[in-house]
C-alpha angles and dihedrals in degrees: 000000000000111000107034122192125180089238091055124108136188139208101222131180089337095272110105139333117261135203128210108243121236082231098067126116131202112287089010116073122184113206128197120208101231103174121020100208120225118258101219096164087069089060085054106048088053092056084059 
């Protein structure tokens, strides 16, 4: 990220949605996971 705002968020890795926290300074982000994403293809490899 380049141009960070506090009321910026990221998909990242597939694994949640994050927010950048207000508390944040430059060079150091803080991001709060704001979603944890379901994980619906390890439902499907147990069924086998």
């Amino acid at each position: 990220m380049t141009s960070e705002s506090v009321n910026s968020s990221e998909f990242t890795e597939r694994l949640a949605y994050f927010a950048l926290d207000k508390d944040s300074a430059p060079g150091k982000p803080i991001f709060n996971r704001s979603i944890t994403l379901k994980d619906a293809w390890a439902k499907e490899a147990q069924k086998g």
